[in-house]
TORGUPA-920627 format. One line per 5 residues: number of its first residue (from 1); their letters; for each residue y, x, z of N, C-alpha, C. Coordinates in steps of 0.2 Angstrom, whole numbers, plus 2048, in hexadecimal, padded with zeros to 3 digits. Example, Ala and Ser with C-alpha at 12.3 -4.5 7.8 and 13.67 -1.06 7.14 Angstrom:
BEGIN
1> AS> 7E4/842/827/7EA/83E/827/7F0/842/827 ~ 7F5/840/823/7FB/844/824/800/840/827
***
This chain:
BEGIN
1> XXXXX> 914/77E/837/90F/77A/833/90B/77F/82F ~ 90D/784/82D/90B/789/82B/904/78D/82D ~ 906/78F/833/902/791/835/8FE/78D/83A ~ 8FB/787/83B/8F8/783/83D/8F5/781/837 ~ 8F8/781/832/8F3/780/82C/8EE/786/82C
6> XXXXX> 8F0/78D/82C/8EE/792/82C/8E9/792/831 ~ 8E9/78E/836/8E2/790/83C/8E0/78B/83B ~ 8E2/784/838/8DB/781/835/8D8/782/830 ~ 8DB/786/82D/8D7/787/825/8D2/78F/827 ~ 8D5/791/82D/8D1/798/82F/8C9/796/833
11> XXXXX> 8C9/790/838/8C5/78D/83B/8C0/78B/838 ~ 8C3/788/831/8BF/783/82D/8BA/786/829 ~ 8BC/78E/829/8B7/792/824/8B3/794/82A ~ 8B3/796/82F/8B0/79A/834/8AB/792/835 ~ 8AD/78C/838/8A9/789/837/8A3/788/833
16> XXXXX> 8A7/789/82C/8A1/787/826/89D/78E/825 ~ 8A1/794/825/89C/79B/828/896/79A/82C ~ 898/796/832/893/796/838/88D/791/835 ~ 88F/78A/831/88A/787/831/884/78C/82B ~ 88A/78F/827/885/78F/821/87F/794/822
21> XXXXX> 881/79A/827/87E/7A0/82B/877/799/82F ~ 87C/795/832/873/792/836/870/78E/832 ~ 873/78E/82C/86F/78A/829/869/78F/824 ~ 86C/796/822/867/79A/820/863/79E/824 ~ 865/79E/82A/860/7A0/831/85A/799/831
26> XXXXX> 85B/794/832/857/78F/832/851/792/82A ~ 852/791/827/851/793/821/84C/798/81F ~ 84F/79F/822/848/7A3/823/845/7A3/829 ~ 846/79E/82F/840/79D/833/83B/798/830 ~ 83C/794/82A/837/78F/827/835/794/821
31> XXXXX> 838/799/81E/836/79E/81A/82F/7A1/81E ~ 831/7A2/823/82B/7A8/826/826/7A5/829 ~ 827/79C/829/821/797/82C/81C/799/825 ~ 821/797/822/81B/796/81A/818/79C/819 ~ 81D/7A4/81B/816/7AA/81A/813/7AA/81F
36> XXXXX> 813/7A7/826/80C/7A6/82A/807/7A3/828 ~ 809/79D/823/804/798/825/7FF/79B/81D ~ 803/79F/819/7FF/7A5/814/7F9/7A6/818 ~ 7FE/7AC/81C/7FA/7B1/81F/7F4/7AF/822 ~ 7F4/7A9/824/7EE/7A7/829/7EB/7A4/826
41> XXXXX> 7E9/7A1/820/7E7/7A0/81A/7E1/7A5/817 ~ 7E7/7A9/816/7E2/7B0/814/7DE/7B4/816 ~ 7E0/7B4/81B/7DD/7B9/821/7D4/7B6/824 ~ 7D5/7AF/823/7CE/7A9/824/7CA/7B1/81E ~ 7C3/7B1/821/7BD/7B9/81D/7BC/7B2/817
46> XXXXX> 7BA/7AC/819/7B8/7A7/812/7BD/7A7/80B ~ 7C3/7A8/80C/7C8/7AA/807/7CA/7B2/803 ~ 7C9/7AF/7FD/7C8/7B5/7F9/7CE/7B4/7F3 ~ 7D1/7BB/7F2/7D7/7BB/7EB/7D3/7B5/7E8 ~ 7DB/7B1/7E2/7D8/7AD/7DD/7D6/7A6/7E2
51> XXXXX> 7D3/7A5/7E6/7D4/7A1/7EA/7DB/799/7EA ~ 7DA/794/7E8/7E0/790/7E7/7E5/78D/7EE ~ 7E1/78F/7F4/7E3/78D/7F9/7EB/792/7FC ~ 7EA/798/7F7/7EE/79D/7F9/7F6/79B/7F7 ~ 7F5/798/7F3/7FC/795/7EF/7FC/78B/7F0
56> XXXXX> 803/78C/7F4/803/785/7F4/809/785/7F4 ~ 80D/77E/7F2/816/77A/7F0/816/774/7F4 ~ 818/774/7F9/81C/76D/7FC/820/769/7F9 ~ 822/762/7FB/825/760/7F7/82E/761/7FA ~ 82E/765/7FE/834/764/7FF/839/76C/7FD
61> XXXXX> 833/76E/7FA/837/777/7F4/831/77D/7F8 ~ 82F/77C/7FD/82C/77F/801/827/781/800 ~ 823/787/800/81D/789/7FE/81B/78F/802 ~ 815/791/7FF/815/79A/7FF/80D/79C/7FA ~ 811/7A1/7FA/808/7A5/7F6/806/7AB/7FA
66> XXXXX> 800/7AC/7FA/7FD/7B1/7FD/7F9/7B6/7F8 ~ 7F8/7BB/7FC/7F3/7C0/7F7/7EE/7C2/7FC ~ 7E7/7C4/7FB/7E4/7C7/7FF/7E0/7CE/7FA ~ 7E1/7D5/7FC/7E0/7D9/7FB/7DD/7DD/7FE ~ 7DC/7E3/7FC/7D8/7E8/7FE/7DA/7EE/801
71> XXXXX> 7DD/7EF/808/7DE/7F7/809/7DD/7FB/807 ~ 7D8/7FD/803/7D4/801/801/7D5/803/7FB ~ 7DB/7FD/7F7/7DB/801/7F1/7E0/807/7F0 ~ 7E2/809/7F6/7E6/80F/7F4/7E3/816/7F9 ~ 7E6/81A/7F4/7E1/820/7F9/7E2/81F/7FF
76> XXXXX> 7DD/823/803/7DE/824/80D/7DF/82C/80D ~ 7E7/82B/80D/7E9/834/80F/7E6/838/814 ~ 7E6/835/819/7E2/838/81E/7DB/838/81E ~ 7D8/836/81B/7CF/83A/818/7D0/83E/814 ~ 7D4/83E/80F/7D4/844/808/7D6/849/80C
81> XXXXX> 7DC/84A/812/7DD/850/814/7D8/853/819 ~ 7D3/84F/81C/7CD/84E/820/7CA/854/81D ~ 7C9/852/816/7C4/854/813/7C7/85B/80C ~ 7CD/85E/80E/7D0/85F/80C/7CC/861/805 ~ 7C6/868/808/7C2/86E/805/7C2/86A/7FE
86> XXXXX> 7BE/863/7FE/7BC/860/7F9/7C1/85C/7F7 ~ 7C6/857/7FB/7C7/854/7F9/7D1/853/7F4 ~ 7D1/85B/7F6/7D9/85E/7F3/7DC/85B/7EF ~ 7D7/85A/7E9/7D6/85A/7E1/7D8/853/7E0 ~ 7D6/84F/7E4/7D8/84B/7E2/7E0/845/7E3
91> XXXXX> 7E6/84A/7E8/7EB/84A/7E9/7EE/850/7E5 ~ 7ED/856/7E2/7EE/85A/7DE/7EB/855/7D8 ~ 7E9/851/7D4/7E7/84E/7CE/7EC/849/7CE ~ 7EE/847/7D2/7F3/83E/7D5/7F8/845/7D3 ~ 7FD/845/7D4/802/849/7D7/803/84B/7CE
96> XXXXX> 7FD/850/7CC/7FF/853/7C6/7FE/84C/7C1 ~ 7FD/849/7C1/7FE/840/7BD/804/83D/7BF ~ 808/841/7C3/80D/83C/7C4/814/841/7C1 ~ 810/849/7C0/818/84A/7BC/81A/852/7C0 ~ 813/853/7C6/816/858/7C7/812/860/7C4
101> XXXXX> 815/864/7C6/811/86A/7C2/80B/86D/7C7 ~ 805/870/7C4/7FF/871/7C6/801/875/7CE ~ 807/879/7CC/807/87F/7D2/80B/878/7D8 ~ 810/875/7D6/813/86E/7D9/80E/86B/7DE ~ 80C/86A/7D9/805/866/7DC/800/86A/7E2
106> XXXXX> 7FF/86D/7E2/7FD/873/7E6/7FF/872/7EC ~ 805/876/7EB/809/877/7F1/80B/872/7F6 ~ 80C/86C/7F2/80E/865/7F8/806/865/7FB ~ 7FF/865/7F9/7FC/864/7F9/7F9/869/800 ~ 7FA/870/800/7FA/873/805/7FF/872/80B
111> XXXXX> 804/86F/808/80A/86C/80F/806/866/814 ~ 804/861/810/801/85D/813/7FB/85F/816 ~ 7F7/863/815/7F0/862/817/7F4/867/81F ~ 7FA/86C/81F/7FB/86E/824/800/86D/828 ~ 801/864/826/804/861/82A/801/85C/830
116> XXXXX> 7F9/85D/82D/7F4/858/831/7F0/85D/834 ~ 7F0/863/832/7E9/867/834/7EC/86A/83E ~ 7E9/869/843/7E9/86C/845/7EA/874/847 ~ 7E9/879/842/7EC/87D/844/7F3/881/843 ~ 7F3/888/842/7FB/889/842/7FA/88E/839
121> XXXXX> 7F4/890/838/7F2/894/834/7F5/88E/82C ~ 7F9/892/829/7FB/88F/822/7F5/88E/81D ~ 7F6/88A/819/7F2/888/813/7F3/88B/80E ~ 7F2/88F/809/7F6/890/803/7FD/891/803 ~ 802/88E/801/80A/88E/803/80B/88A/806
126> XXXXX> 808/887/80A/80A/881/810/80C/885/811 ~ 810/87E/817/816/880/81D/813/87E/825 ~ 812/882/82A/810/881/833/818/87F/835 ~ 815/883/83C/81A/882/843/821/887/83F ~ 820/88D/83E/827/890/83D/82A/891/838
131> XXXXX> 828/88C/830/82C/888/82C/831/884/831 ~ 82F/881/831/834/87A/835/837/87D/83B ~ 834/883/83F/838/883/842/83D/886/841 ~ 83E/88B/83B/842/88C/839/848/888/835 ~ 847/882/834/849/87E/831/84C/877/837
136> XXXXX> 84A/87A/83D/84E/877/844/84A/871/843 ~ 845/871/842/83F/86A/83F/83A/86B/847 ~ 83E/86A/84D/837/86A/853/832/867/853 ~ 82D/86A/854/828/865/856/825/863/84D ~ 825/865/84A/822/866/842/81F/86D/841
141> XXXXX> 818/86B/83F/814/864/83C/814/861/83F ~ 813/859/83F/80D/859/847/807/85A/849 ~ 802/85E/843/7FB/85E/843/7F8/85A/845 ~ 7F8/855/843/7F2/84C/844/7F3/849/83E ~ 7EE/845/83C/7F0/840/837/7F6/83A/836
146> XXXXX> 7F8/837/832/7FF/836/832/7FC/830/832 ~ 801/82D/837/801/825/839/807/81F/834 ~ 809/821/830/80D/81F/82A/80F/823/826 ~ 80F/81E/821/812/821/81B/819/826/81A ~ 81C/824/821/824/828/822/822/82F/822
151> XXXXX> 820/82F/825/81D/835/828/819/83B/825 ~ 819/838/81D/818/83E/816/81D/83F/814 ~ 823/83E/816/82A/83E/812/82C/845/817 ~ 82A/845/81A/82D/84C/820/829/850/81E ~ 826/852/81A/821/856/817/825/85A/814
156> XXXXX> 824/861/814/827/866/810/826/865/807 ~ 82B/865/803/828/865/7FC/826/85D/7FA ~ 824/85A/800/824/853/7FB/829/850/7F8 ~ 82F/851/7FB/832/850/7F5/833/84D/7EF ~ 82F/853/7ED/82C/857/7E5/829/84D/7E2
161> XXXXX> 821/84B/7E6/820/847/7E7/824/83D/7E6 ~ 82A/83E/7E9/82B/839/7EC/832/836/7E6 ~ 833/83C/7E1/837/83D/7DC/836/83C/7D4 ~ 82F/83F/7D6/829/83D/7CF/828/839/7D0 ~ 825/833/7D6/824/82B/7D3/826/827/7DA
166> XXXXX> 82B/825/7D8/82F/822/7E1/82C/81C/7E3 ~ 825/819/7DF/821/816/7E2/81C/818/7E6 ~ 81B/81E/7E6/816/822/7E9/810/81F/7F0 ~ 816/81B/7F4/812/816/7F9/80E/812/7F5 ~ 80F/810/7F2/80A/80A/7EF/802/80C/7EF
171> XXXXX> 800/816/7ED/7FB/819/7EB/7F8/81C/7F2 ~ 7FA/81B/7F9/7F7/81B/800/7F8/817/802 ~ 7F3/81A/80A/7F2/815/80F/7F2/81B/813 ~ 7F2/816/81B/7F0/81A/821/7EB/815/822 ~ 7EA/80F/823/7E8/80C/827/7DE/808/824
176> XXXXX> 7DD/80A/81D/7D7/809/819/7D2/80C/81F ~ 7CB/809/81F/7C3/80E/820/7C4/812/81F ~ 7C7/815/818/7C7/81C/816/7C4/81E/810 ~ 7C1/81A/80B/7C1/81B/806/7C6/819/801 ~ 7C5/81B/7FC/7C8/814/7F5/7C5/80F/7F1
181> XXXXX> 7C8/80A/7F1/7C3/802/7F0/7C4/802/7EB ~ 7C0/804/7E4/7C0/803/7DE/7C2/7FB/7DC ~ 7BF/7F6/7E0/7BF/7F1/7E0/7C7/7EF/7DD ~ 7CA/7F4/7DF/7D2/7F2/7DF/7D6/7F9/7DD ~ 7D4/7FE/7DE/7D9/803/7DE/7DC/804/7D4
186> XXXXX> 7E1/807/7D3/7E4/807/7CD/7E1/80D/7CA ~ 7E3/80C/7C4/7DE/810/7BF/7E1/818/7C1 ~ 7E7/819/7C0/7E8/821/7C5/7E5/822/7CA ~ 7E4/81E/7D1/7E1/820/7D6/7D9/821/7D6 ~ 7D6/81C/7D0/7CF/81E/7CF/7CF/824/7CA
191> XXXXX> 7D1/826/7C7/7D1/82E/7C3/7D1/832/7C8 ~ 7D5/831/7CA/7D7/838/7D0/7D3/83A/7D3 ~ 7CF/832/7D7/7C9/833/7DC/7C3/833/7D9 ~ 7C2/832/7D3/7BB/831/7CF/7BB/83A/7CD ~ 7C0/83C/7CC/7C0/844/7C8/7BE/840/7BF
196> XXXXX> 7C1/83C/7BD/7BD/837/7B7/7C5/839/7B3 ~ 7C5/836/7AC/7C9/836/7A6/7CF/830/7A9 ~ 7D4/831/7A8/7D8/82B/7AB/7D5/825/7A3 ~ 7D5/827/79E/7D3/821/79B/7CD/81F/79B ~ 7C9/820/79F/7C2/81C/7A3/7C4/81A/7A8
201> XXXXX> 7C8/81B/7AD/7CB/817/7B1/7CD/812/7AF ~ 7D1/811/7AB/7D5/80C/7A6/7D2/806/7A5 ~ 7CC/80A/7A1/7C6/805/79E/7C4/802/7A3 ~ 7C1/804/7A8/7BF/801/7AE/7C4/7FB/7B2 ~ 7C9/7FC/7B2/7CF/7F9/7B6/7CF/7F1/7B0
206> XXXXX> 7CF/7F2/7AB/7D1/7EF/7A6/7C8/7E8/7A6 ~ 7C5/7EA/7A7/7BD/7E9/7A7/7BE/7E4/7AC ~ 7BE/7E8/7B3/7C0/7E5/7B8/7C3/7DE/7BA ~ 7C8/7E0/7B6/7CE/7D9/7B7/7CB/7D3/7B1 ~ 7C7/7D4/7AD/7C5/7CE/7AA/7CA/7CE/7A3
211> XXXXX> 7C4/7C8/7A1/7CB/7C7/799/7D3/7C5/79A ~ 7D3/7C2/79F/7DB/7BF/7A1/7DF/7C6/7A3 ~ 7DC/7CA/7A5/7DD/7D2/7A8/7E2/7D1/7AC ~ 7E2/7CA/7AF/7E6/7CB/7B7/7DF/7CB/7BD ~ 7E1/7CF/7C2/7DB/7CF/7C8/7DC/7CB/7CD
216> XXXXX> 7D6/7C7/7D0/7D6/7C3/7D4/7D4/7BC/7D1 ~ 7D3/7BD/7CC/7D1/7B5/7C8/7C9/7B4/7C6 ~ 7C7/7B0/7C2/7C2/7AE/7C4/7BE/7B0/7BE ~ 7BF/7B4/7B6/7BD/7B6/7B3/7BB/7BD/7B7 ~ 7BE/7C0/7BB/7BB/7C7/7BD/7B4/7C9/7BF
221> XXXXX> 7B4/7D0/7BB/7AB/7CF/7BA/7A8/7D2/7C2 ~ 7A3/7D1/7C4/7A2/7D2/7CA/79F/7DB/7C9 ~ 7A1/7DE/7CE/79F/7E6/7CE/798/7E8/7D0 ~ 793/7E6/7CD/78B/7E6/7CE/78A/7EC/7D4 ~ 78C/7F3/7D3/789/7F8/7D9/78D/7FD/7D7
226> XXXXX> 78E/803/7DB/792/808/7DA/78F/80D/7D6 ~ 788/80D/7D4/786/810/7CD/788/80D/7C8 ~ 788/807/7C7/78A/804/7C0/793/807/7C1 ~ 796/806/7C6/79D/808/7C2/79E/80F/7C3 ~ 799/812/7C7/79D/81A/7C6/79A/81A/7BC
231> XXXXX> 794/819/7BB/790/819/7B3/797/818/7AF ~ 79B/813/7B0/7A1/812/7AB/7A4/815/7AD ~ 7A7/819/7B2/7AD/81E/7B4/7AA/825/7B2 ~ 7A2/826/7B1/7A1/82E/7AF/7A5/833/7B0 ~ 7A3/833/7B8/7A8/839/7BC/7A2/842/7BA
236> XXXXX> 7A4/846/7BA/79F/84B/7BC/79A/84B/7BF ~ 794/84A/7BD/78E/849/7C0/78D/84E/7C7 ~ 78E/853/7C4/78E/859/7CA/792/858/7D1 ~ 799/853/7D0/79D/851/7D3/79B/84B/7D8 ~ 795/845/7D6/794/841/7D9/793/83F/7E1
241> XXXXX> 78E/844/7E4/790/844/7EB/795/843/7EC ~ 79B/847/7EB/7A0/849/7F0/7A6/842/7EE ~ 7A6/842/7E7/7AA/83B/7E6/7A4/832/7EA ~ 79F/833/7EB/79D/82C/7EE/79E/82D/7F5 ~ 7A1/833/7F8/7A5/832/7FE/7AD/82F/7FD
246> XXXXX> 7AF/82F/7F9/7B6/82C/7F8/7B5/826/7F7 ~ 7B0/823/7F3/7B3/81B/7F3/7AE/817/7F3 ~ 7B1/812/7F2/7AB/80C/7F6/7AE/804/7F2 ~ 7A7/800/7F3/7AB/7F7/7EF/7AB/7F2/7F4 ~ 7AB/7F5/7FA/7AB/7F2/800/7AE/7F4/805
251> XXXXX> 7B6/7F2/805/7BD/7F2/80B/7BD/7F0/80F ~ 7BB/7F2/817/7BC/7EC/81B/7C3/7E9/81E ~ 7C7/7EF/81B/7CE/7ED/81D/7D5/7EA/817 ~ 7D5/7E3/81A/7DA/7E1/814/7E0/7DF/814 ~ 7E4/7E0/80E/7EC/7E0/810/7EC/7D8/80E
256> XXXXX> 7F0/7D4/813/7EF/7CE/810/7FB/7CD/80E ~ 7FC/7CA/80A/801/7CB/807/805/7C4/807 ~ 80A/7C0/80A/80B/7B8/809/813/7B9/807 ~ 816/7B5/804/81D/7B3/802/81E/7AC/804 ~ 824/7AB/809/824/7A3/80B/82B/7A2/808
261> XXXXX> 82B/79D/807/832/79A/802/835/792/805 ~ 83C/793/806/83D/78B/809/846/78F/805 ~ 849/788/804/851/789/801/853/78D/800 ~ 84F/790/7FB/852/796/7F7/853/79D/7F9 ~ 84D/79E/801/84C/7A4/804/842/7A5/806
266> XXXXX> 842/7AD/802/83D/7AF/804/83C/7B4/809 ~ 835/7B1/80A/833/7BA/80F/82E/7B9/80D ~ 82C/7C0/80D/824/7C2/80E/821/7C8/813 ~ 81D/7C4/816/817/7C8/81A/812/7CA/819 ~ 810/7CF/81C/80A/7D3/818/808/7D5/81F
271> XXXXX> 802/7D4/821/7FC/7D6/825/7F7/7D8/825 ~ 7F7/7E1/826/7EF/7E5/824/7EB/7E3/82C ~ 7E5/7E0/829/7E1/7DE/82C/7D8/7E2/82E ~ 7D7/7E7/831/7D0/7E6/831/7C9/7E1/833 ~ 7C5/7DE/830/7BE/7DC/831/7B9/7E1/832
276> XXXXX> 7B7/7DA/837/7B0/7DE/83D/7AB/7D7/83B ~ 7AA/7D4/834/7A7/7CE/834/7AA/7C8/831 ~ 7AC/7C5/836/7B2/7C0/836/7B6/7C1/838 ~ 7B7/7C5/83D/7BB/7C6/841/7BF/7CC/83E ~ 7C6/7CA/840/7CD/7CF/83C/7D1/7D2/841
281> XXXXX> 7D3/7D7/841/7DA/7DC/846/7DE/7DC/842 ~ 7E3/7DB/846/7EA/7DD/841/7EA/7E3/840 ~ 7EB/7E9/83E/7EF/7F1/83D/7F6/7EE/83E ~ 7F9/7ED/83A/7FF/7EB/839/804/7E8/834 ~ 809/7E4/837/80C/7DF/835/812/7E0/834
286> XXXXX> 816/7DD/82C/81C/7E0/829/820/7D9/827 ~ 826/7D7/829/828/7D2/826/830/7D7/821 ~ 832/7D4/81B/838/7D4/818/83B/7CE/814 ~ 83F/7CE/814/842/7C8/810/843/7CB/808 ~ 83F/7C7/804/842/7C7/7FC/849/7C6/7F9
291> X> 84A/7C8/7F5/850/7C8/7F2/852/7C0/7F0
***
């Protein structure tokens, strides 16, 4: 009796195991309906942040919210190393704002530019081919632009970088035009890139978002032309060439951002998207479940 009790009461949990698993599998495939049906929301060129159609509630617990964003609000690593000669200073500016020291900053910054640069000759104290190979690293650098963000982490000395601020992702891209979209970037990335006081940045940033100072809403004041905002960032006059190649008010690649929610499970999708008009490409597409 014993143990017939025992293999029914062992069954009975396995049972109730197996339902509760399909019952949460069910669950996030109605989760990741609702961040489709974001994302395709979003992605429509007539839909713009702030937008009411981006957040909506079912009556049966079900919903999702979307975000439509700008790729561009984060620097494009791969044109700053493009353009190294000029464009050094302002990953050496980022870098020493986040904690590390001027020679610090330097040196990651030489590792990267000869991580991408095609040839073998080093940079300052970058690292080539017989760093790494000494360090049983084959095939490093790879000399070409970096196709992910992973891909900076294999960097000699970044490190240094990724220990100063373990958000570090959040302030690149690979995948932007190739500027930076004032329209959105943070007040750090616009200092660094403008060569401007980070509390002009600030003020900027702050202006931008409106009296509510949240962005995407409907008090935001619109950005007249890129003389009127560089006039309020007052970068280096002598500097202005070379920074109106960095940035622009106009992304044509945007990150579109959705959370779909059904019984107490989320996902969110995210979809960097390029426009050619109306017409959008995917780059690439990321699902994770929320906590």
């Amino acid at each position: 009796i014993a143990i017939l009790s025992l293999m029914v009461f062992s069954a009975t949990q396995f049972l109730l195991g197996e339902l509760e698993a399909g019952s949460n599998s069910s669950s996030v495939l109605f989760a990741e309906q609702m961040a489709d049906r974001g994302i395709a929301i979003a992605s429509h060129s007539a839909v713009e942040e702030g937008d009411p159609v981006l957040r909506q509630e079912f009556s049966d617990g079900s919903g999702f919210e979307a975000r439509v964003g700008s790729e561009g609000g984060r620097l494009p690593i791969n044109s700053l190393l493009a353009r190294a000669e000029v464009d050094r200073i302002v990953l050496e500016e980022l870098f020493y704002q986040w904690g590390l020291r001027s020679d610090e900053a330097v040196e990651v910054v030489d590792n990267l530019i000869d991580w991408v640069d095609e040839d073998d000759a080093r940079t300052g104290q970058g690292a080539e081919l017989p760093f790494y190979l000494a360090r049983e690293r084959r095939n490093q650098p790879y000399n070409r632009p970096f196709r992910s963000l992973d891909e900076m982490e294999l960097v000699h000395r970044f490190d240094l970088v990724m220990a100063a601020n373990p958000a570090w992702r959040e302030a690149f891209t690979v995948l932007s035009s190739g500027k930076l979209d004032l329209t959105e970037a943070a007040a750090e990335l616009i200092a660094a890139a403008c060569q401007c006081p980070l509390e002009s940045a600030r003020l900027f940033v702050e202006t931008r978002h409106g009296f509510d100072e949240i962005p995407g809403t409907d008090d935001d004041p619109p950005l007249e032309s890129m003389e009127v905002v560089l006039a309020s960032l007052n970068p280096p006059a002598e500097l202005l060439p070379v920074i109106e190649e960095r940035i622009t008010l106009e992304e044509p690649v945007k990150r579109l951002v959705s959370v779909g929610r059904y019984g107490g499970i989320a996902v969110e999708r995210t979809a960097t998207v390029s426009y050619n008009g109306e017409r959008g490409n995917i780059l690439r597409w990321t699902t994770r479940r929320l906590p």
